[in-house]
C-alpha positions as CSV (number, residue, x, y, z in Angstrom):
1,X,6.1,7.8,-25.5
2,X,2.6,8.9,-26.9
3,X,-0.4,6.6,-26.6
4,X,-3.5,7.3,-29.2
5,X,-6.6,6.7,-27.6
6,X,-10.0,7.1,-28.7
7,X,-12.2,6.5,-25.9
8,X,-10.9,8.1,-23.2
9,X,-13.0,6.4,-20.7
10,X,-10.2,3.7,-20.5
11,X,-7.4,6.4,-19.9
12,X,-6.6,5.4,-16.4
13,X,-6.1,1.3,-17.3
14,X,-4.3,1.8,-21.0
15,X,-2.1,4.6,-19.3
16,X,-1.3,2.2,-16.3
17,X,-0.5,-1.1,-18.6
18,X,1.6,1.0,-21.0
19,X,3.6,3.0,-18.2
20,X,4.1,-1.1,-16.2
21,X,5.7,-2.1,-19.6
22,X,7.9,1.0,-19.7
23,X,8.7,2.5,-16.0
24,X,11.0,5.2,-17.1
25,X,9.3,6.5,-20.1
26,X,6.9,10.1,-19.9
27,X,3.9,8.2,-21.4
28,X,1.3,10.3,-22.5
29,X,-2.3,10.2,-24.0
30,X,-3.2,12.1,-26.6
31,X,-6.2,12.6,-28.9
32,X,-4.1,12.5,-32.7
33,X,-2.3,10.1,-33.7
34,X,1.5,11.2,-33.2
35,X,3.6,11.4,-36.7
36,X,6.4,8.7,-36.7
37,X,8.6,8.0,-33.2
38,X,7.4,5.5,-30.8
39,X,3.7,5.6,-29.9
40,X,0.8,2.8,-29.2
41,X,-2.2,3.3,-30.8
42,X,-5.5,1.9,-28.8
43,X,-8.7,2.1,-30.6
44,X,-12.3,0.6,-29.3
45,X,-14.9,1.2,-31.6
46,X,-17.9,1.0,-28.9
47,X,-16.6,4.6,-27.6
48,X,-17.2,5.0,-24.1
49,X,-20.1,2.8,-23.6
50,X,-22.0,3.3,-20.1
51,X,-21.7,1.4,-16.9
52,X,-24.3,-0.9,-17.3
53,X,-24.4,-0.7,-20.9
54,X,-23.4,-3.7,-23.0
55,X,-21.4,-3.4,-26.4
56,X,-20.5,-4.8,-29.7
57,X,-17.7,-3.7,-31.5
58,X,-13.7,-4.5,-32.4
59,X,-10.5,-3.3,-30.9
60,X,-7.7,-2.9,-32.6
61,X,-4.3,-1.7,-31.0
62,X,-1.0,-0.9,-32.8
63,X,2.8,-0.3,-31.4
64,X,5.7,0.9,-33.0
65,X,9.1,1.4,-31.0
66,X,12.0,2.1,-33.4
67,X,11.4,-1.4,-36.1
68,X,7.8,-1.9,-37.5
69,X,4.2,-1.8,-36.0
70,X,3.2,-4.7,-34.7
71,X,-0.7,-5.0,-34.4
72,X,-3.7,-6.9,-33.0
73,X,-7.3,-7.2,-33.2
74,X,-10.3,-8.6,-31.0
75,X,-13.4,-8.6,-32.1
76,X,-16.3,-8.7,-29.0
77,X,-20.0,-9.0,-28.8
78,X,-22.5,-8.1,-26.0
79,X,-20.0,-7.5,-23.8
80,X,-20.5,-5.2,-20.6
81,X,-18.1,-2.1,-20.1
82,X,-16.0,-4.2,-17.4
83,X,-15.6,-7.1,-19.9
84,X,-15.0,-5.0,-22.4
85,X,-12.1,-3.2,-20.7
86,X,-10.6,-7.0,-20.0
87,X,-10.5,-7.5,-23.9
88,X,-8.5,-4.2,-24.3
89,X,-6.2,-4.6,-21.8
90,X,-5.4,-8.3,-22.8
91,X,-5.2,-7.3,-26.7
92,X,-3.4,-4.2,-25.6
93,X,-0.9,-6.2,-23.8
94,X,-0.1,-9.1,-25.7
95,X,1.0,-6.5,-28.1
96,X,3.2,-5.0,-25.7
97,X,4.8,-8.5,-24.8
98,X,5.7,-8.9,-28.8
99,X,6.9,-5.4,-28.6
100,X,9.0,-5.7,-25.5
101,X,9.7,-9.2,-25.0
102,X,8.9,-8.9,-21.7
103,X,6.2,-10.0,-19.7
104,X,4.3,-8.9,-16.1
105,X,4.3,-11.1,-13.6
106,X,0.5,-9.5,-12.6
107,X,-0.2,-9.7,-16.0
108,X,-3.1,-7.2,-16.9
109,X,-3.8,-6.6,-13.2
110,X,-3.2,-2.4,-12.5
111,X,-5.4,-2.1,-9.5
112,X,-3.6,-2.0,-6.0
113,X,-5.5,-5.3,-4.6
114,X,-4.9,-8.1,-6.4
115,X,-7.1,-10.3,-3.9
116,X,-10.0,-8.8,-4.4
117,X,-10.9,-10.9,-7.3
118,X,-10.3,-14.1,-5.8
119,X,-11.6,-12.7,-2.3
120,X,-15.0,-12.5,-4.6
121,X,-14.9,-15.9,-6.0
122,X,-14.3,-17.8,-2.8
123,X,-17.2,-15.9,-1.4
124,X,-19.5,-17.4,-4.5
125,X,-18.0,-21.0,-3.9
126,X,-15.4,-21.3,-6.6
127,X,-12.9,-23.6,-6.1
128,X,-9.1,-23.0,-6.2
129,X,-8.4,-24.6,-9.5
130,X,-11.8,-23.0,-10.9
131,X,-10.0,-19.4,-9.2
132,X,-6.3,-19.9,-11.1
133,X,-8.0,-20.2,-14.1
134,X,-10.0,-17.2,-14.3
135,X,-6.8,-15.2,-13.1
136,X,-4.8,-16.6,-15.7
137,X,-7.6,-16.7,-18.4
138,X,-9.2,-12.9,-17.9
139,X,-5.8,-11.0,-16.5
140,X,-2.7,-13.6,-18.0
141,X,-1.7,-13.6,-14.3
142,X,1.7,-15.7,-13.9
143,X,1.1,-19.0,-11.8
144,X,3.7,-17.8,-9.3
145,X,0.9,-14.4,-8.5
146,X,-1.8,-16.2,-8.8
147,X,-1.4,-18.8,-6.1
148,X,0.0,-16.1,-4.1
149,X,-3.3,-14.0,-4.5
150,X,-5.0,-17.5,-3.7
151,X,-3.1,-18.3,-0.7
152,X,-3.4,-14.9,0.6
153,X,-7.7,-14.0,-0.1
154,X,-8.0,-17.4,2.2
155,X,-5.9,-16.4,5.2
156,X,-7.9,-12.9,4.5
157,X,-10.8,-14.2,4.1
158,X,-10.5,-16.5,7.6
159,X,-9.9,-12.9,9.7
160,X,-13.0,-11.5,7.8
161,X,-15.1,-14.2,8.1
162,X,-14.2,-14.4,12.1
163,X,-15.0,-10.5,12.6
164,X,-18.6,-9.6,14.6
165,X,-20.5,-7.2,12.4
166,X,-20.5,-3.2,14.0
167,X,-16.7,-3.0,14.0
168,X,-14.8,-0.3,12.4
169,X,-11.0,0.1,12.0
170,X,-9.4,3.4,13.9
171,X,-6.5,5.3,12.3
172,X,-4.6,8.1,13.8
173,X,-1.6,9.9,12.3
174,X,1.4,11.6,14.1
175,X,3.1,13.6,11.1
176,X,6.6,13.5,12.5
177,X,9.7,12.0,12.0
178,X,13.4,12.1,13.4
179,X,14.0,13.0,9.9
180,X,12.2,12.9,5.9
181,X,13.5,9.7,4.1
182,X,13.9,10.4,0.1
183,X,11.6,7.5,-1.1
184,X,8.6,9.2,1.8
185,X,5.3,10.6,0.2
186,X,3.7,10.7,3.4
187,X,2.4,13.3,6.0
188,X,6.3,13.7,7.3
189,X,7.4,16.6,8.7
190,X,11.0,16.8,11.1
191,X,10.2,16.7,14.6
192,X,12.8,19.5,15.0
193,X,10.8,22.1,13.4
194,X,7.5,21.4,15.6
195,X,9.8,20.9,18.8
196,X,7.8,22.4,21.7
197,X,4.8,23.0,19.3
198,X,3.4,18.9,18.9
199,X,0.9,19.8,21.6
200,X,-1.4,22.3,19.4
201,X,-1.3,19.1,17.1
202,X,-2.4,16.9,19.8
203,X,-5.2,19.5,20.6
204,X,-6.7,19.4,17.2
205,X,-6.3,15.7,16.7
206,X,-8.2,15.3,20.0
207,X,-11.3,17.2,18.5
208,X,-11.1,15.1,15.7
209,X,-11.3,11.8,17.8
210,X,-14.1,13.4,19.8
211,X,-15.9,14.0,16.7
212,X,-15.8,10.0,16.0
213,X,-16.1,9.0,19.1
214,X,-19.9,10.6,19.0
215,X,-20.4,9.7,15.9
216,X,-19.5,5.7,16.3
217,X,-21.1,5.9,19.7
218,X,-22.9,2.4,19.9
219,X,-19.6,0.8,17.5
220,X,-16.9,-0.9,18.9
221,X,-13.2,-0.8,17.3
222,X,-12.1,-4.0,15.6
223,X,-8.4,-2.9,15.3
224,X,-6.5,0.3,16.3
225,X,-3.5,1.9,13.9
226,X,-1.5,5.1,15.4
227,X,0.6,6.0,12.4
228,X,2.8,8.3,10.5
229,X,5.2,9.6,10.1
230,X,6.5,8.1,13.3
231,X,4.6,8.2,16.5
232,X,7.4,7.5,18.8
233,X,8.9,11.2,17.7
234,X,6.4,12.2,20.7
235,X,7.2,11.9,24.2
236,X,6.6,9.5,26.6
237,X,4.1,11.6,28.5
238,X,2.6,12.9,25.1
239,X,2.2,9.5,23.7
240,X,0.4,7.9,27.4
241,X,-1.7,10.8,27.0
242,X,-3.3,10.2,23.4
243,X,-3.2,6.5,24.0
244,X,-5.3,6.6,26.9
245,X,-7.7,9.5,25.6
246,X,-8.3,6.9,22.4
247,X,-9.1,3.7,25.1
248,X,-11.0,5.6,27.3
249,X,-13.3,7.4,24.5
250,X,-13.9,4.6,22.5
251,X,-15.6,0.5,23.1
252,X,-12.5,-1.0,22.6
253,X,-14.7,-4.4,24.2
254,X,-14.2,-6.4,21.2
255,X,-10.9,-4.7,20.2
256,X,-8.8,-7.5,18.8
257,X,-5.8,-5.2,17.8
258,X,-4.0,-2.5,19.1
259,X,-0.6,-1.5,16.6
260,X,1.8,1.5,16.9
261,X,4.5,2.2,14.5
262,X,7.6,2.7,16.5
263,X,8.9,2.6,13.0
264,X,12.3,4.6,13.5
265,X,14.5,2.7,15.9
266,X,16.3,6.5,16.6
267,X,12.6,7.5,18.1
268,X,12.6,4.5,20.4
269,X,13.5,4.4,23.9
270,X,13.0,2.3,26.8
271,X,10.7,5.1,28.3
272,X,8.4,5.1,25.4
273,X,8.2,1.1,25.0
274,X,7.0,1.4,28.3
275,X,4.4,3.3,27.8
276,X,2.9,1.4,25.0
277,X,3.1,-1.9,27.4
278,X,1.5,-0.3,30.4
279,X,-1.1,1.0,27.6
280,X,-1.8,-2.8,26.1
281,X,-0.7,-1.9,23.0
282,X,-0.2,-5.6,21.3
283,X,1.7,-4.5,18.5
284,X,4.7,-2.3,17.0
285,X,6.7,-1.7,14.2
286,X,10.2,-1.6,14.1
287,X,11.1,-0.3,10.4
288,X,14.7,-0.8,9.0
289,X,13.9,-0.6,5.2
290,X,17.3,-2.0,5.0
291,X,19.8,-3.7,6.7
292,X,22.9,-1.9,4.9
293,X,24.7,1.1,6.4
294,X,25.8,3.0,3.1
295,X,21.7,2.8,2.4
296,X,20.3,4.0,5.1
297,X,23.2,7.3,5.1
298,X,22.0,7.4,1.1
299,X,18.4,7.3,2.1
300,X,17.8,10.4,4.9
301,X,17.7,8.0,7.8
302,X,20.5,8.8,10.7
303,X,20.5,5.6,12.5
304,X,23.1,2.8,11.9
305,X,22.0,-1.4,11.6
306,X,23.1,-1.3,15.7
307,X,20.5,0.8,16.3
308,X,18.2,-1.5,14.5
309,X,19.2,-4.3,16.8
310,X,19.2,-2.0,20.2
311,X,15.9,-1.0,19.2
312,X,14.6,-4.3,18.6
313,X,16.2,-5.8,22.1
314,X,14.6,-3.1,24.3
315,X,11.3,-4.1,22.8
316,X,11.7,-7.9,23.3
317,X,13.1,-6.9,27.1
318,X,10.1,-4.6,27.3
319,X,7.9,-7.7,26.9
320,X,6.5,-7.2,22.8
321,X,5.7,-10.4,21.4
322,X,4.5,-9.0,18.2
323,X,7.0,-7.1,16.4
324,X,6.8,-6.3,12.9
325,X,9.6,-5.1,10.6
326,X,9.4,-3.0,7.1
327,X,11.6,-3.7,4.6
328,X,12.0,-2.2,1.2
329,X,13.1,-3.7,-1.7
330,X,14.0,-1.4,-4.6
331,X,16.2,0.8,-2.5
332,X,18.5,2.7,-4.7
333,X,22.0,1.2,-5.1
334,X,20.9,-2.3,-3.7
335,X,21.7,-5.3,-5.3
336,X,20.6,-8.8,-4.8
337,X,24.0,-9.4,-2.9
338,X,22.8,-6.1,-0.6
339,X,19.1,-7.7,-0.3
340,X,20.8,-11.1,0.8
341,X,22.7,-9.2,3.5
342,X,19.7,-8.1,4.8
343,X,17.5,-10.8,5.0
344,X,20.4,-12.6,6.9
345,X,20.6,-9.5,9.1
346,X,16.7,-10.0,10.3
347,X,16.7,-14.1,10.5
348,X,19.0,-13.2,13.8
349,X,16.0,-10.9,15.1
350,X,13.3,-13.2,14.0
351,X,10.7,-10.9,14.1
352,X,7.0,-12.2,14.4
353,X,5.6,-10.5,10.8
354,X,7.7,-8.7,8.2
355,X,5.9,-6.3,5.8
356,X,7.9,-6.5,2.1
357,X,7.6,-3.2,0.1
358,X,8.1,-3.0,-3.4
359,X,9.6,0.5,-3.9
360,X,6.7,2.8,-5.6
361,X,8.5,5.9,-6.5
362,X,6.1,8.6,-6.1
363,X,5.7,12.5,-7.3
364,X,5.5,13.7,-3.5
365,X,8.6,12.0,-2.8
366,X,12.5,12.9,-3.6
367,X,13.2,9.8,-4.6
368,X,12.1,10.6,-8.4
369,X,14.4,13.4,-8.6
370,X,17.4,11.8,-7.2
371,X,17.5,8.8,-9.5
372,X,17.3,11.3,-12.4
373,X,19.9,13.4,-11.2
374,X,22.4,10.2,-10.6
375,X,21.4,7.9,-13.6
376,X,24.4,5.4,-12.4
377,X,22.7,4.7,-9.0
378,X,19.9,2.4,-10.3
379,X,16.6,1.2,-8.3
380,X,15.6,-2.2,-9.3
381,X,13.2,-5.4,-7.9
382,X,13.8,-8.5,-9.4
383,X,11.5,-12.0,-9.2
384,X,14.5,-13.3,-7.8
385,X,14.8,-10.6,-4.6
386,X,11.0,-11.3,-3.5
387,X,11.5,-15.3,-3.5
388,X,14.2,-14.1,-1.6
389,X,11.5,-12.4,0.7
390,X,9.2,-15.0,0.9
391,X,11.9,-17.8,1.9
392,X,13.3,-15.3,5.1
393,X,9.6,-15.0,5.9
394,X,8.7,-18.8,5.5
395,X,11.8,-19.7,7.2
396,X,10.6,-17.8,10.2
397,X,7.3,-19.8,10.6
398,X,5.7,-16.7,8.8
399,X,3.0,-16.9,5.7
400,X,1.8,-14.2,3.5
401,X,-1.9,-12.7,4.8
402,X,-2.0,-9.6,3.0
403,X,-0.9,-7.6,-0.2
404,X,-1.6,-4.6,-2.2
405,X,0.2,-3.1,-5.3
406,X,1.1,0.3,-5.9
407,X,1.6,2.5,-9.4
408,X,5.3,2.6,-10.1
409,X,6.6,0.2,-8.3
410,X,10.0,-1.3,-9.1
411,X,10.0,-4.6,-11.4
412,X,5.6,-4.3,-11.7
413,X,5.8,-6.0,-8.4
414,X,4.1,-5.9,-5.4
415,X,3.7,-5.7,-1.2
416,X,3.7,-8.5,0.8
417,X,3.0,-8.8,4.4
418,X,4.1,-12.4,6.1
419,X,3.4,-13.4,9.5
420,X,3.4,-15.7,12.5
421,X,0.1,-17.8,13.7
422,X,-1.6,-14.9,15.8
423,X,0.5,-11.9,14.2
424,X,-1.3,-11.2,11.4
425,X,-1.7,-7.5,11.1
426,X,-6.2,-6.9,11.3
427,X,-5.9,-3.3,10.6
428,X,-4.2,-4.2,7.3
429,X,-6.4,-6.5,6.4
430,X,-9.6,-4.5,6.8
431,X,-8.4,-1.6,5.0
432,X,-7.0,-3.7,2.4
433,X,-10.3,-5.3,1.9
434,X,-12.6,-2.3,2.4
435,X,-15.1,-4.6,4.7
436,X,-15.6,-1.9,7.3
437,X,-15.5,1.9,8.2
438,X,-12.1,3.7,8.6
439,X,-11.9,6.2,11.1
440,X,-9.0,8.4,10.3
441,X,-7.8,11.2,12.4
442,X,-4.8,13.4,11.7
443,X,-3.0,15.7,8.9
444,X,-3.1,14.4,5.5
445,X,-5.3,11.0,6.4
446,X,-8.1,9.4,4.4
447,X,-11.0,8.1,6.2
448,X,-13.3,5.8,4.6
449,X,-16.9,5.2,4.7
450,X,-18.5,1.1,3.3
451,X,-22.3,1.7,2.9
452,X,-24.6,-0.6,1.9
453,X,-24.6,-2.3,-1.9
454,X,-20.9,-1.7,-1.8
455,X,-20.8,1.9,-2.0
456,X,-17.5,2.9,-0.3
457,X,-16.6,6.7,-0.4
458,X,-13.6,8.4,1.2
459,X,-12.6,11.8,2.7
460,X,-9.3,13.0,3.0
461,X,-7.6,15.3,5.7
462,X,-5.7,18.5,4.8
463,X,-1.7,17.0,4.7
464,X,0.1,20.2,6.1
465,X,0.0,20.4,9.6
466,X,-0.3,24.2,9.6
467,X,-3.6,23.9,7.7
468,X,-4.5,21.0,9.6
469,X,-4.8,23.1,13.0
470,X,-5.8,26.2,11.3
471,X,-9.1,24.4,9.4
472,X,-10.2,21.3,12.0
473,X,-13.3,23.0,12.3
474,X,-13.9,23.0,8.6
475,X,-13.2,18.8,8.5
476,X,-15.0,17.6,12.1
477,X,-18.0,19.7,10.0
478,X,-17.8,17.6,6.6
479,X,-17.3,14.5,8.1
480,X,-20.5,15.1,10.9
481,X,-22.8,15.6,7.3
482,X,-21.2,12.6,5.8
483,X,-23.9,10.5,4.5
């Protein structure tokens, strides 16, 4: 599908909107208007007006797919860039609806946090009503997202509010995994090929932790995330080791979190839960995805459902009282009867927070490929399965505290995270929010940096591990000059 646009300064959000309406089309921009097929035509007559420049002009946008065009047109007067960018997208998309017959449950929204905008009104003093109806007026968000994005930017708002300021959040990734699931786009790399070798990992990730550790000297850490991959693919003795290197270099005085994905239940052992007790780690992961055997064969993973629950056992006996659980919904093959299964499947855990995942299929991942390869195994999100969600969550005692959205993600959805009173995940909050500094250590992470009048910047880490080792020096030396 081909998409005229004549300012291209609005690529990014027309692309996005266009691409939500139609998942498995190859949209495109282009500068000419395409001869005949199926294209939307977006035109602003401002052009690209500057950032703090304010406009007068008309946009017009035009579909055609297969029958005849449909068009519409806003006209819009001393309006800044941002406001005009609104106009488009909600001309642009009320288009789409009469073209499709379909509507977004996020409405206009394409940016991944969703609660930022009501985050901002709460802190200037708007009230909840005064909050839907901007979301629904500016971004035709349905009632159903809205109160969601409400609900949510309070409980987020109550774990901000509560933080000390000099805090920063510390992330450190462990790139390895018992195996690469097809739907991953992440620093993953089988354990089996590094066997023996995870220690010249180690050795470089420790100079990159020294190199924050001097450079927050004075800081304490708010909340601590050890990541991946999955960090339980090191052993026990490795794992003790980085654990206590990270208390013992940084002030964790005021540390008010401490999470490790154990993420695989085929990396866990009773050795290694031990370790993270006798460590004080308050937090871990236990990651089905899915609670259905013929999925988790069809996705990569080479555990069975019993693992999942001998997994989860030796963690309760272990003495965890905070165990989260990822699911995904979206997994190829799954229907709502399959989602249903699986929900039932984790109300006999009853874990203390469940993070819901809208499958984003991604370019780094296999997952793409596979679906085109086997067009009768379909991938789908319905309204439907994430009530379904948010009842197993709510009927565990749990309430939403955090989401994001991703591009591509099945049925224009979204993640959820639900927990318990005192299991709410403060790592994923601040990072969500971008309130405070992100340390990030580790092959193919992104550390992030929240100066003053907003100005947040990131950095990313090299994402093979080969590179990683072989140019530390070259990243501890950027990020020492970051300013």
């Amino acid at each position: 599908m081909y998409v005229f646009l004549n300012s291209p300064g609005y690529s990014y959000d027309v692309h996005s909107l266009v691409k939500a309406f139609f998942p498995h089309e190859d949209v495109k921009i282009v500068p000419d208007m395409p001869d005949g097929g199926q294209y939307v035509s977006v035109y602003v007559s401002s052009g690209d007006i500057g950032k703090d420049e304010r406009a007068s002009g008309v946009i017009r946008v035009t579909a055609r797919l297969q029958n005849e065009p449909v068009a519409e047109e806003e006209k819009y007067e001393d309006l800044s860039r941002s406001d005009v960018k609104n106009v488009l997208k909600r001309t642009l998309y009320n288009v789409l609806v009469t073209v499709t017959h379909h509507t977004l449950p996020w409405g206009t929204m394409t940016g991944i946090r969703p609660t930022k905008v009501p985050m901002k009104l709460i802190k200037e003093g708007a009230t909840d009503e005064q909050i839907k109806e901007y979301m629904k007026s500016v971004y035709l968000c349905s009632d159903e997202k809205t109160a969601l994005a409400i609900d949510i930017a309070h409980r987020e708002a109550n774990i901000i509010n509560g933080m000390p300021e000099g805090g920063f959040g510390l992330y450190i990734g462990i790139p390895f995994c018992p195996t690469t699931c097809m739907y991953c786009s992440f620093s993953s790399y089988p354990i089996a090929l590094w066997q023996g070798r995870t220690d010249e990992y180690l050795t470089a990730l420790k100079r990159e932790i020294d190199m924050y550790i001097d450079q927050y000297r004075g800081r304490y850490v708010d909340a601590i995330y050890i990541g991946g991959g999955t960090p339980t693919t090191l052993s026990p003795e490795e794992l003790s080791d980085l654990i206590g290197y990270v208390r013992n270099g940084f002030d964790i005085s005021h540390l008010r979190e401490f999470t490790v994905e154990a993420g695989r239940p085929d990396s866990i052992t009773e050795e290694k839960l031990a370790v993270l007790k006798e460590n004080n780690v308050s937090r871990i992961s236990i990651n089905p995805q899915t609670m259905n055997e013929k999925t988790l064969k069809l996705i990569g993973r080479h555990h069975t459902v019993e693992d999942v629950y001998t997994a989860y056992d030796k963690a309760r006996a272990a003495g965890f009282t905070n165990i989260n659980m990822d699911l995904i919904i979206g997994l190829p093959g799954e229907d709502e009867s399959d989602v249903a299964n699986t929900f039932d499947k984790v109300r006999r855990l009853s874990p203390d927070s469940l993070t819901i995942h809208s499958l984003a299929i991604k370019r780094a991942a296999n997952m793409g490929r596979f679906l085109n390869e086997h067009p009768e195994i379909t991938s789908m999100n319905t309204p439907g399965m994430m009530r379904a969600a948010d009842e197993c969550a709510k009927g565990l005692g749990m309430e939403p505290y955090y989401l994001y959205r991703q591009k591509n993600m099945t049925g224009n959805l979204e993640n959820v995270g639900y927990a318990r009173a005192g299991c709410l995940g403060v790592y994923n909050v601040i990072i969500m929010e971008e309130v405070t500094d992100i340390a990030a250590a580790g092959a193919g992470v992104i550390a992030k940096r929240v100066f003053a009048g907003d100005r947040i910047e990131r950095m990313a880490n090299v994402k093979d591990v080969k590179l990683y080792i072989e140019r530390i020096d070259e990243m501890i030396e950027r990020k020492k000059t970051w300013e």
